[in-house]
C-alpha atoms as a printed R data frame, in Angstrom:
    type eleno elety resid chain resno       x       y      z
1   ATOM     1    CA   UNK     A     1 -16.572  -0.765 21.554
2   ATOM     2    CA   UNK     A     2 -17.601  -0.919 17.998
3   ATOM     3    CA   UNK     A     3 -21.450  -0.639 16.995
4   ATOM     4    CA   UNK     A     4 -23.486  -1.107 14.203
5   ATOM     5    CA   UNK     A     5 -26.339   1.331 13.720
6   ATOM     6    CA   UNK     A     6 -29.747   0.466 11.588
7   ATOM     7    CA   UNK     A     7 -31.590   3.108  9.727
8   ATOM     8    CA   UNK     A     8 -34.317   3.087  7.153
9   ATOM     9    CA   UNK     A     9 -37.290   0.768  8.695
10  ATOM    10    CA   UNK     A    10 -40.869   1.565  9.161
11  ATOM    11    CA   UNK     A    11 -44.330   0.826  7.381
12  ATOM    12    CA   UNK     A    12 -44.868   0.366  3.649
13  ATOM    13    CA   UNK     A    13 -47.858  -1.412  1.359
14  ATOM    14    CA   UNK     A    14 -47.364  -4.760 -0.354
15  ATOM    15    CA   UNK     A    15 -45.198  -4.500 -2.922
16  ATOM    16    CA   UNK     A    16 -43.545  -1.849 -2.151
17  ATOM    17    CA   UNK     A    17 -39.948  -1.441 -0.996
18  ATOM    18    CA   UNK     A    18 -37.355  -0.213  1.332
19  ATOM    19    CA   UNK     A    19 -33.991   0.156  1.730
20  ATOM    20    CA   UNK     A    20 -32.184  -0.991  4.917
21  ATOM    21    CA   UNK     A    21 -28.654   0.754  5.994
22  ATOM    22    CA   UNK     A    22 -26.445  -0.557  9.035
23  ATOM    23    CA   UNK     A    23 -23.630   1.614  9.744
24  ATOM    24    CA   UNK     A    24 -20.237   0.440 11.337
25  ATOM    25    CA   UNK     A    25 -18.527   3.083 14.022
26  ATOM    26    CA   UNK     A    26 -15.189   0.888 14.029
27  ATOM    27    CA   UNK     A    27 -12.339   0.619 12.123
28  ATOM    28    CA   UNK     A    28 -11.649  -2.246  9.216
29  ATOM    29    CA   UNK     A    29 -15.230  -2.653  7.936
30  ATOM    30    CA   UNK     A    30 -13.695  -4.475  4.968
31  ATOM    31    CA   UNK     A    31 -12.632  -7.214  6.394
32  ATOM    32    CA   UNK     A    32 -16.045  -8.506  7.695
33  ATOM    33    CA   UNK     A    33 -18.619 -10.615  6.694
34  ATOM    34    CA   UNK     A    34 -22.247  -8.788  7.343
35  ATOM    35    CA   UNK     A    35 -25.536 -10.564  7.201
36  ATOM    36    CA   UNK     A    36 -29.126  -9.173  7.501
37  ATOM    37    CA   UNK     A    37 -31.139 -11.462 10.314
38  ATOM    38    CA   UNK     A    38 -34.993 -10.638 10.670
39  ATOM    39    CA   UNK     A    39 -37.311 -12.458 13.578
40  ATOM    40    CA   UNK     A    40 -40.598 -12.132 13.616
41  ATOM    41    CA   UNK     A    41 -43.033 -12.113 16.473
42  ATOM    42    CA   UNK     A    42 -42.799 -15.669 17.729
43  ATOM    43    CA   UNK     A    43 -40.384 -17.038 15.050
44  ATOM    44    CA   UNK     A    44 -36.623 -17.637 15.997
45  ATOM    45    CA   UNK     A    45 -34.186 -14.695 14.614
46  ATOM    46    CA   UNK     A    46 -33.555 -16.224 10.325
47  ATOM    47    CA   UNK     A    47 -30.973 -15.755  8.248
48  ATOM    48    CA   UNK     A    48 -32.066 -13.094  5.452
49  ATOM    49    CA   UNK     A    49 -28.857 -12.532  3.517
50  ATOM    50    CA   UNK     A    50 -25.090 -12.537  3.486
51  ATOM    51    CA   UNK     A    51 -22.385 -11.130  1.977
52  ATOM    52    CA   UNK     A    52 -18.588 -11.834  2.532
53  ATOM    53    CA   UNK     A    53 -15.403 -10.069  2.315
54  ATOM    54    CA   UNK     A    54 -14.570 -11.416 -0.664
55  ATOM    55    CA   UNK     A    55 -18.255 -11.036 -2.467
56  ATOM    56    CA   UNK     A    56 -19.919 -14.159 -2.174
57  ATOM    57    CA   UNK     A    57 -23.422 -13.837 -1.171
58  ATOM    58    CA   UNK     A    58 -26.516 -15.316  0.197
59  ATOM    59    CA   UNK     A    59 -30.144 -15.277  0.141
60  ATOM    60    CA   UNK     A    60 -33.040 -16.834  2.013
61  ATOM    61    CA   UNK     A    61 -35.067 -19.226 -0.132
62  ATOM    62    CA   UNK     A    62 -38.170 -16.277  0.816
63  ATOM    63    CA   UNK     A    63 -36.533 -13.410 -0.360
64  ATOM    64    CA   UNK     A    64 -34.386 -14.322 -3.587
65  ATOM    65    CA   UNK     A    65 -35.255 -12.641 -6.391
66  ATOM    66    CA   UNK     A    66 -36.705  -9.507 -4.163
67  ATOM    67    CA   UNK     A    67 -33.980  -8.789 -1.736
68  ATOM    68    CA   UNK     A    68 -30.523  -7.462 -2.567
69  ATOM    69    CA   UNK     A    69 -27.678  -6.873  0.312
70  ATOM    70    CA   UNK     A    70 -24.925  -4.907 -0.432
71  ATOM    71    CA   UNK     A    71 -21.896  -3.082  1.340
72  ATOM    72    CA   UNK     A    72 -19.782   0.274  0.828
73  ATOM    73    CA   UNK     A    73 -16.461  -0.390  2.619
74  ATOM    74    CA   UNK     A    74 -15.119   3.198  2.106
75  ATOM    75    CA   UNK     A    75 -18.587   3.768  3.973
76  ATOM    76    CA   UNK     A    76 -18.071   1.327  6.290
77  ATOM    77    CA   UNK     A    77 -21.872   0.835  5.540
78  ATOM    78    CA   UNK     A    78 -23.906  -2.539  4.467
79  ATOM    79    CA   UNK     A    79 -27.331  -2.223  2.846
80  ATOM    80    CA   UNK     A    80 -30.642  -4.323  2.533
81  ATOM    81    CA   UNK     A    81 -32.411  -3.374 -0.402
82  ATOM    82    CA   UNK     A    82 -36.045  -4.949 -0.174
83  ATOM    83    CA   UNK     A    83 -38.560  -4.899 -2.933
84  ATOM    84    CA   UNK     A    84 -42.089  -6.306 -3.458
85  ATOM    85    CA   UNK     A    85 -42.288  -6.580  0.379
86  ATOM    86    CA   UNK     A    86 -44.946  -9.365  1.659
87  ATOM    87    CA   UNK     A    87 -46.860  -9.217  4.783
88  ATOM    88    CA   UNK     A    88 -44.681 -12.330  5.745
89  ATOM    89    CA   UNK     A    89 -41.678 -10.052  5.598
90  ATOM    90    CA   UNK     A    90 -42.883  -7.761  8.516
91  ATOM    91    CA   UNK     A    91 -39.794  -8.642 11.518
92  ATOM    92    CA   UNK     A    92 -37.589  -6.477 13.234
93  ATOM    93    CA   UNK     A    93 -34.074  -6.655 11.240
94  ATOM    94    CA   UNK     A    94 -30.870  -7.086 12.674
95  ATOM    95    CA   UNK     A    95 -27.668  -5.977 10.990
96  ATOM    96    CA   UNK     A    96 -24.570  -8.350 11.808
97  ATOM    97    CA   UNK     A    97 -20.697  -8.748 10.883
98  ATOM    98    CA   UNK     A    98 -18.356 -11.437 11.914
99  ATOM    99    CA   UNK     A    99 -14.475 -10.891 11.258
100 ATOM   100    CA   UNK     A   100 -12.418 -14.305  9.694
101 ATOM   101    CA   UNK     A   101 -10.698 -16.611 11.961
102 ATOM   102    CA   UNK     A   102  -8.711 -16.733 13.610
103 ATOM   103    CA   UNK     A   103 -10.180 -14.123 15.497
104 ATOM   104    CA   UNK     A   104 -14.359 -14.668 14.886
105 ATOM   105    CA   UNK     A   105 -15.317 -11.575 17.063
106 ATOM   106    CA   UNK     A   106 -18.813 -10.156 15.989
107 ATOM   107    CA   UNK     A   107 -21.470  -7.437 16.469
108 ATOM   108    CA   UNK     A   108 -25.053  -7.208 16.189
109 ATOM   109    CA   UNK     A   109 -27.186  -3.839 16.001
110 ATOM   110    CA   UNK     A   110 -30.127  -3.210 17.801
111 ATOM   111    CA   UNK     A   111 -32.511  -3.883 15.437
112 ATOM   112    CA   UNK     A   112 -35.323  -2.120 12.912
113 ATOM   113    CA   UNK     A   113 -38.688  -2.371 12.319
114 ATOM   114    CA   UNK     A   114 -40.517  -3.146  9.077
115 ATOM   115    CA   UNK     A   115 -43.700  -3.672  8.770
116 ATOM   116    CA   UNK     A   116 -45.268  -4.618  5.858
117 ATOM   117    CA   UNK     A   117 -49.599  -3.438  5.910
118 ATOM   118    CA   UNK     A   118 -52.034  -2.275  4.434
C-alpha cells in the first residue's frame, strides 16, 4: 500500500514562511499528478495547488503570487513552498497524487498543521 508522508508544518508569524514536503513510499512517483489541499476549521477541504506530470501547474486565486509547489521525482518527493503566510492560511494540509487514466488510482496523506499567529 503506497503512502504519502507530510513533514514541515507548525506555527509561524505573518509573513513569514514555510516549506511543506510530502513524501511518496511507492514506486513511479513520476507519473503522478500531486496537489496540495488545505481545510480549515469549518471550511470544506480547497484546492491549494497543482502540478502535473508533464509541468503544468495551478494555484488558488488566495495564494498566487505567495505559494510555489514543486516536485523531485528522483525523490519521489512534492513540495509546498509558502511565503508571506496570512492568518487566513492557517488549515491542516493534505498532500495528494492521482495517476492518468486509464487507471485514476490516488492517495492522500494524513495531513499537517500550519498555523499562522501571532
Amino acid at each position: 500500500q503506497d503512502e504519502l508522508a507530510e513533514s514541515g508544518g507548525g506555527l509561524v508569524q505573518p509573513g513569514g514562511s514555510l516549506t511543506l514536503s510530502c513524501m511518496h513510499s511507492g514506486d513511479l512517483f513520476g507519473i503522478y499528478s500531486v496537489d496540495w489541499y488545505r481545510q480549515a476549521p469549518g471550511d470544506q477541504r480547497e484546492l491549494v495547488a497543482a502540478n502535473t506530470n508533464q509541468g503544468t501547474t495551478n494555484y488558488a486565486d488566495s495564494v498566487k503570487g505567495r505559494f510555489t509547489i514543486s516536485r523531485d521525482n528522483y525523490k519521489s518527493t512534492m513540495y509546498l513552498q509558502m511565503n508571506d503566510l496570512k492568518p487566513d492560511d492557517t488549515a491542516v494540509y493534505y498532500c495528494h497524487i492521482k495517476a492518468p487514466s486509464p487507471w485514476n488510482y490516488e492517495y492522500w496523506g494524513r495531513g499537517i498543521q500550519v498555523t499562522v499567529s501571532s
